[in-house]
Backbone as a printed PyTorch tensor [residue, N CA C, xyz], in Angstrom:
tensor([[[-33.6450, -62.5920, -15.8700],
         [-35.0980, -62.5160, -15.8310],
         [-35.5160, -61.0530, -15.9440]],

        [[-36.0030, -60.7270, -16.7860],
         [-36.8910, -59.3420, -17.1440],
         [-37.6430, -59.1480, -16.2520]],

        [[-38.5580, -57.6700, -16.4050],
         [-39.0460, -56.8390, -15.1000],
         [-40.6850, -57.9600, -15.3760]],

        [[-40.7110, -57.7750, -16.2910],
         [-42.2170, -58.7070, -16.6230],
         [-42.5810, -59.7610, -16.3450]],

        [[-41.4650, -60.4060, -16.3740],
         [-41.1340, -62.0360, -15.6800],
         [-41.5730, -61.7390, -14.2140]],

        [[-40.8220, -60.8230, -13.4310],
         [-41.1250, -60.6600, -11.9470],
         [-42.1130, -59.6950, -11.6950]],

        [[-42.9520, -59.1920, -12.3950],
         [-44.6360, -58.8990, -12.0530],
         [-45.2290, -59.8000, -12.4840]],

        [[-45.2230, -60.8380, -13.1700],
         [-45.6970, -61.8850, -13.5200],
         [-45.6240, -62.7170, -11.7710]],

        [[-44.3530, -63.0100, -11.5510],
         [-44.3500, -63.7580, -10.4030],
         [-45.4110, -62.6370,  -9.4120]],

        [[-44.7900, -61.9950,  -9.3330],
         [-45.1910, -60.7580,  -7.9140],
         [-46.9250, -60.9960,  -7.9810]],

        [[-47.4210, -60.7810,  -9.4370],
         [-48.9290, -61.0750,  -9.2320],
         [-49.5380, -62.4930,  -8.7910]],

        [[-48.9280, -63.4350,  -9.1150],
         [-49.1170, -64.4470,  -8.6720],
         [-48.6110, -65.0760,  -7.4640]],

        [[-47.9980, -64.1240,  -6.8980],
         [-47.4740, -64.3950,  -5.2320],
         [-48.7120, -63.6140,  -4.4070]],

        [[-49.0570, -62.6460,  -5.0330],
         [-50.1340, -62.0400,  -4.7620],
         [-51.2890, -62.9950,  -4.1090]],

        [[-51.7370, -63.0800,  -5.3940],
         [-52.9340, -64.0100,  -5.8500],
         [-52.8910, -65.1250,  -4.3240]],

        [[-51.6250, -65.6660,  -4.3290],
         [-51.2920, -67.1050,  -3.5780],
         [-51.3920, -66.5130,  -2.2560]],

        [[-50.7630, -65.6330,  -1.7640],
         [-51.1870, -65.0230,  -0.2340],
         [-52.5600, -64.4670,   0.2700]],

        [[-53.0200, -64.1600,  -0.6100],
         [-54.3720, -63.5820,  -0.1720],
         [-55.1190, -65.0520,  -0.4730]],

        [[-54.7560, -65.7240,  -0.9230],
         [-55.7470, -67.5010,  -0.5350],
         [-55.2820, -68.0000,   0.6060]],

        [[-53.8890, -67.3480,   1.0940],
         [-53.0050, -68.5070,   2.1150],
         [-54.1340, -67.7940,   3.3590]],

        [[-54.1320, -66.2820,   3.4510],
         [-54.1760, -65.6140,   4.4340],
         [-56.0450, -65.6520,   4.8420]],

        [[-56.8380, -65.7570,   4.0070],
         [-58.1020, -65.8140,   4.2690],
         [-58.7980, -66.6690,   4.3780]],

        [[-57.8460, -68.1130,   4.5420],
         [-58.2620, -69.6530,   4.9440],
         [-58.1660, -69.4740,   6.5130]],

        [[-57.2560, -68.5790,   6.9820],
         [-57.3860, -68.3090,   8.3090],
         [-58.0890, -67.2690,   8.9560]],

        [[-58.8960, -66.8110,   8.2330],
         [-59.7520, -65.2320,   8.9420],
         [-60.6590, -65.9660,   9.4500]],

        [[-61.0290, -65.3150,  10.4840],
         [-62.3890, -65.5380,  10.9340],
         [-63.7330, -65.7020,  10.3760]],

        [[-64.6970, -66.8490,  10.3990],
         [-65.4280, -67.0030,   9.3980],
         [-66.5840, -66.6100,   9.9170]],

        [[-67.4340, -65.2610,   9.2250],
         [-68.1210, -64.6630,   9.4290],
         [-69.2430, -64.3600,   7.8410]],

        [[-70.5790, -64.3490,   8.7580],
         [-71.4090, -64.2070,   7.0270],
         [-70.5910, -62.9370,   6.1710]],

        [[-69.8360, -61.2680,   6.6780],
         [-69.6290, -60.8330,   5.6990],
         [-68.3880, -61.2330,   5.3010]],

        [[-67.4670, -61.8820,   6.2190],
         [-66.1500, -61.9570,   5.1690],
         [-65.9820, -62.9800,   4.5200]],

        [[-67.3570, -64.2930,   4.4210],
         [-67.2670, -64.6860,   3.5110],
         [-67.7520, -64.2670,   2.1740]],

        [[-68.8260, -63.3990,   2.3340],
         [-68.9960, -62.5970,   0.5750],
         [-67.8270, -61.5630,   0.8670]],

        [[-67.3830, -61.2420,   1.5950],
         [-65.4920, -60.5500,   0.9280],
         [-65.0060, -61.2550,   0.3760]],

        [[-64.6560, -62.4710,   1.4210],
         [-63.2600, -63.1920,   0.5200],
         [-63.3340, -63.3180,  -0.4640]],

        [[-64.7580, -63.5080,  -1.7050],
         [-64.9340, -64.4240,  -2.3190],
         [-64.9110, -63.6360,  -3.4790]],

        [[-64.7970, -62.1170,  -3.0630],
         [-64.4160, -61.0240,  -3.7550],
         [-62.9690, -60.9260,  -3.7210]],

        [[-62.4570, -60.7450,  -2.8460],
         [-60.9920, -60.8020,  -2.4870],
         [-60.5370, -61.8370,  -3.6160]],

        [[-60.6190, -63.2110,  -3.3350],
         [-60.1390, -63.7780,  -4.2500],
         [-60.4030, -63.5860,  -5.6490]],

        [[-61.4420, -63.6100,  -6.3000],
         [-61.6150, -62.9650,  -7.8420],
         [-60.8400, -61.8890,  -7.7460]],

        [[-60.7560, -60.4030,  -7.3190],
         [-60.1680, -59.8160,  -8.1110],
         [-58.6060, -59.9690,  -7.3800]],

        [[-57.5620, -60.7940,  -7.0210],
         [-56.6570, -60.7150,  -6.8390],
         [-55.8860, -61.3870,  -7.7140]],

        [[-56.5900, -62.5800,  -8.1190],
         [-56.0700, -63.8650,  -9.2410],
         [-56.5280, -62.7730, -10.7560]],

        [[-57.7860, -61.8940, -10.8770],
         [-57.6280, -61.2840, -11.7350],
         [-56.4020, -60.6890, -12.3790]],

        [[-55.8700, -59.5610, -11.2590],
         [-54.7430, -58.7440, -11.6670],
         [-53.4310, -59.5710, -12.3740]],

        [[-53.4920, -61.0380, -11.3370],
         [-52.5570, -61.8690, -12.2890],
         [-52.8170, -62.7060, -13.4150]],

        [[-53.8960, -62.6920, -13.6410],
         [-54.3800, -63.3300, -14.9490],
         [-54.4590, -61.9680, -16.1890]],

        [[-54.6560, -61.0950, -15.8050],
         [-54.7560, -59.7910, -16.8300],
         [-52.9950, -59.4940, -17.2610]],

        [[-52.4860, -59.7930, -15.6660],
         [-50.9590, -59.4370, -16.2610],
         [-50.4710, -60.4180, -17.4090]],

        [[-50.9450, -62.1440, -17.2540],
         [-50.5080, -62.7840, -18.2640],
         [-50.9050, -62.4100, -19.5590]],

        [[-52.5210, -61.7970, -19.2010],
         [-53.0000, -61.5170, -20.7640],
         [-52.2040, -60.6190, -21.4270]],

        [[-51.5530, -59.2740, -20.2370],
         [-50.9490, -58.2890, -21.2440],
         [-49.8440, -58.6090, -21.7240]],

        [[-48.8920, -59.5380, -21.5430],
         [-47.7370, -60.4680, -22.1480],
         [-48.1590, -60.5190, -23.2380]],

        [[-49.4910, -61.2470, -23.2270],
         [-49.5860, -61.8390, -24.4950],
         [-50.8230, -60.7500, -25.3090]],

        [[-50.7000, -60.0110, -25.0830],
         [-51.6750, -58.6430, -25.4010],
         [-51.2680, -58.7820, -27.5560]],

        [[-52.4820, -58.2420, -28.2910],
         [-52.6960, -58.4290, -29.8280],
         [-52.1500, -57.8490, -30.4550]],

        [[-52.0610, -56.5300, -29.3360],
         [-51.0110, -54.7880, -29.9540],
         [-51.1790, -53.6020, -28.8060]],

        [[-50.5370, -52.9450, -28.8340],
         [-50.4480, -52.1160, -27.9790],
         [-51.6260, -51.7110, -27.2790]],

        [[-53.0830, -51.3510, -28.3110],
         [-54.2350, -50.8400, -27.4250],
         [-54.5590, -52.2070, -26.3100]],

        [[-54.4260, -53.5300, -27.0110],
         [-55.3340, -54.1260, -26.1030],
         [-54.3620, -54.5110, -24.5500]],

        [[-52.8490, -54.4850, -24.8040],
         [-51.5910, -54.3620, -23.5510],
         [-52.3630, -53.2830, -22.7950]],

        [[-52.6510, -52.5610, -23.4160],
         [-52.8310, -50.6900, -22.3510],
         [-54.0080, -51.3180, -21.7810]],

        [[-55.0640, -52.2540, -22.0270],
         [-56.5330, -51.9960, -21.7350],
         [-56.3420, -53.0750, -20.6820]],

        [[-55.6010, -54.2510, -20.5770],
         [-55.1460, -55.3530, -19.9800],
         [-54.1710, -54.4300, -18.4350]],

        [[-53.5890, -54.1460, -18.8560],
         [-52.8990, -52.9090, -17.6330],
         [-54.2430, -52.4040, -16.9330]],

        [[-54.5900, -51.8460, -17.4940],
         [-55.8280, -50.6930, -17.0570],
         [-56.7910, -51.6760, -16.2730]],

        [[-56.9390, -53.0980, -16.2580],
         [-57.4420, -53.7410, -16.0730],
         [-56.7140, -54.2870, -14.5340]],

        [[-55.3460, -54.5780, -14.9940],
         [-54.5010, -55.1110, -13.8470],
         [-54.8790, -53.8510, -12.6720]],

        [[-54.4900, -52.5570, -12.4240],
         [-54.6430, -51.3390, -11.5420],
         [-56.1110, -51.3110, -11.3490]],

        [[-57.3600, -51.7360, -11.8030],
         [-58.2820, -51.6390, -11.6340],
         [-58.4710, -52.8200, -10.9590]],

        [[-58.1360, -54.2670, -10.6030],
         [-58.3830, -55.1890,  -9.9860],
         [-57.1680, -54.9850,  -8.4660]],

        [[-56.0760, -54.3590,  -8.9190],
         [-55.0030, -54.3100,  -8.0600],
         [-55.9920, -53.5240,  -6.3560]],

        [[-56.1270, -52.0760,  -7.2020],
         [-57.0180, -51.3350,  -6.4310],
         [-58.4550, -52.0970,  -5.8320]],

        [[-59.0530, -52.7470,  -6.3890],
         [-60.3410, -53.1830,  -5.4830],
         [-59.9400, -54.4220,  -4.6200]],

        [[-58.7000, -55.0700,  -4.6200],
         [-58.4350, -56.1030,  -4.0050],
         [-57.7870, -55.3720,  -2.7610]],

        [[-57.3960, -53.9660,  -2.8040],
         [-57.3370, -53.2910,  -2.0110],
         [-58.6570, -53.0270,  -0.5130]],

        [[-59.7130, -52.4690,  -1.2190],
         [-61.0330, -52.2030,  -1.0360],
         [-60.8420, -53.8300,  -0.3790]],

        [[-61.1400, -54.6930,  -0.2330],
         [-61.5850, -55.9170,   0.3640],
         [-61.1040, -56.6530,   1.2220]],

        [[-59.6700, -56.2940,   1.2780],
         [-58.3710, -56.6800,   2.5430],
         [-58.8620, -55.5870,   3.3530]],

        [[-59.0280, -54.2860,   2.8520],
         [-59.2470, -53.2000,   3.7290],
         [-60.3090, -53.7210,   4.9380]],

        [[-62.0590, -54.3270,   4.3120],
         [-63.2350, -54.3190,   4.6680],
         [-62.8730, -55.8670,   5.4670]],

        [[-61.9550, -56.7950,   5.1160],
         [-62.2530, -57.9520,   5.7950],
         [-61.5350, -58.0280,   7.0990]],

        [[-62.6970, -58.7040,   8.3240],
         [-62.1700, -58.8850,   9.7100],
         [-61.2430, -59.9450,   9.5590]],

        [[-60.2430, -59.4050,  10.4640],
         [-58.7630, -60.1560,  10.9620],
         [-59.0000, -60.9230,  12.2890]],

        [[-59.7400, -60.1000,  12.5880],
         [-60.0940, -60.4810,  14.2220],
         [-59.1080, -60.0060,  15.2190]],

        [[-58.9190, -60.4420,  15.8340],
         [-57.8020, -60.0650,  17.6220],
         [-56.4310, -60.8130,  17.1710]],

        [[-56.2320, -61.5960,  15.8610],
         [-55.1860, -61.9220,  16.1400],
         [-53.9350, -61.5270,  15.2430]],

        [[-52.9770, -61.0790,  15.9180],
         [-51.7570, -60.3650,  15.4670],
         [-51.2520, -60.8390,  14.2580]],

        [[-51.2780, -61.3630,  14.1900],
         [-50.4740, -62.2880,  12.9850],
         [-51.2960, -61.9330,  11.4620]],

        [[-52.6670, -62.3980,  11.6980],
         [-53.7030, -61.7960,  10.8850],
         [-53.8460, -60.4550,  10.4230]],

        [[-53.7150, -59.9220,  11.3210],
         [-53.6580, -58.4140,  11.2610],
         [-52.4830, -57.6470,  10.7830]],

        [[-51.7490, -58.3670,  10.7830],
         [-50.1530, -58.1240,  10.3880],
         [-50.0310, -58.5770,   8.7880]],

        [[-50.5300, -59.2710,   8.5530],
         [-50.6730, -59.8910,   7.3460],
         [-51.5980, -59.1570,   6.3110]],

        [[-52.4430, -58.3440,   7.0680],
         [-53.6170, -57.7830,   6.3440],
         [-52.6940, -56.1870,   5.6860]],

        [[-52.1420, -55.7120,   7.0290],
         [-51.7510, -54.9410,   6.2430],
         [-50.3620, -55.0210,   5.2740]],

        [[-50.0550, -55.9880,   5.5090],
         [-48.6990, -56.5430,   4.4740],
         [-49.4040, -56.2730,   2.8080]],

        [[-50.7510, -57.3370,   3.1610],
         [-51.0920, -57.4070,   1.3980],
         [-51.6380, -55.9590,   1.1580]],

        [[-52.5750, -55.1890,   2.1530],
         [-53.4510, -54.1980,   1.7510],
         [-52.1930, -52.8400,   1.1520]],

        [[-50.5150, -53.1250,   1.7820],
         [-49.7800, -52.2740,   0.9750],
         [-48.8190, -52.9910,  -0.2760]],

        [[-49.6750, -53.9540,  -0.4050],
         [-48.7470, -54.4560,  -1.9930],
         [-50.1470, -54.3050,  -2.7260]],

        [[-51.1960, -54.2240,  -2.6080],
         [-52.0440, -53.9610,  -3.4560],
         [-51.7420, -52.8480,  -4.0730]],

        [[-51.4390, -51.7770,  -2.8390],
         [-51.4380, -50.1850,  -3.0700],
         [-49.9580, -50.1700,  -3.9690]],

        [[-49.0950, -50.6020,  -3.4890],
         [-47.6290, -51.0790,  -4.6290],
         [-48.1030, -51.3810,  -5.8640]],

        [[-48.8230, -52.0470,  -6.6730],
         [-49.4890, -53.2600,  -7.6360],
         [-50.3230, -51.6510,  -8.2740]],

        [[-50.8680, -50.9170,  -7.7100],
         [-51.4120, -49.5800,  -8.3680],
         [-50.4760, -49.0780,  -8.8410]],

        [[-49.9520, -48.5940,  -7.9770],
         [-48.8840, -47.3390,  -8.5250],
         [-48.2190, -48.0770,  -9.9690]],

        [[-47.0970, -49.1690,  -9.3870],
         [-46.5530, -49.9050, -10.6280],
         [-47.5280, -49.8830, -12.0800]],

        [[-48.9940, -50.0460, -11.8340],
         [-49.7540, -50.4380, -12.7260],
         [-49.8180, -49.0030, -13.3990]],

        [[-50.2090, -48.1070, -12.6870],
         [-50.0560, -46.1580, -13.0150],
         [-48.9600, -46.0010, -13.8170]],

        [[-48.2070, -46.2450, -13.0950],
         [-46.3590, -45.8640, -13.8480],
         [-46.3280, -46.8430, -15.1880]],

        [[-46.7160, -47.8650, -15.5350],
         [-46.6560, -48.6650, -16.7740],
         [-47.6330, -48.1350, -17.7160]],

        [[-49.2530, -47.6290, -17.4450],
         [-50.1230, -47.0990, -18.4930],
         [-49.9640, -45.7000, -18.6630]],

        [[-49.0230, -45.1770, -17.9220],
         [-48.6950, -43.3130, -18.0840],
         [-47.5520, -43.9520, -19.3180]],

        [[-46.3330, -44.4640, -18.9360],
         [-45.4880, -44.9160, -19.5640],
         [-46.0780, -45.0800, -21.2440]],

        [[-47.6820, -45.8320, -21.1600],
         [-47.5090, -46.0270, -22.4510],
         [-48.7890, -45.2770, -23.1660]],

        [[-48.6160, -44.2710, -22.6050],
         [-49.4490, -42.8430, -23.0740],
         [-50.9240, -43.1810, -22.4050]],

        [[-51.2990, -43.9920, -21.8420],
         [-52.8470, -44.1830, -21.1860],
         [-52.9440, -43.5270, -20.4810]]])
């Protein structure tokens, strides 16, 4: 299995934890307009990664990347802003995803430097 195959998965393990993990947050008027952010741009980054698989030619792969690190990063921004509440587990979890987001950047950095972006 190629590296692409497993950012393919990785984004979509993504995607799947940050739905598992915010069925259990505390339900509050703002973290429900978070989550609802949270979820769009997390399923983004893995839907952009499929697009860049299947990207037309190189510019539109680079713009699809640029796209993935730009959703990677604000799904950041929204784990950051959403209450966990008092409970450990939650909170433990928050910062699990809020440093694979920050992982999901860099990777995304290191692939559009890679291809001159």
């Amino acid at each position: 299995m190629g590296s692409r195959d497993d950012l393919v998965e990785r984004t979509e393990r993504f995607a799947d934890d940050v739905r598992r993990w915010v069925r259990a947050l505390p339900r509050t008027v703002s973290n429900a307009e978070d989550i609802k952010q949270l979820v769009r741009s997390s399923g983004s980054v893995a839907a952009n990664q499929i697009e860049a698989d299947n990207a037309l030619g190189d510019q539109d792969r680079l713009m699809k990347f640029r796209i993935c690190r730009k959703e990677a990063r604000e799904s950041g921004l929204w784990i950051r802003l959403l209450d966990s509440g008092a409970n450990e587990v939650l909170r433990s979890e928050k910062t699990r995803l809020n440093d694979e987001s920050a992982q999901l950047v860099k990777i995304y950095s290191t692939i559009i430097n890679r291809l001159g972006g």
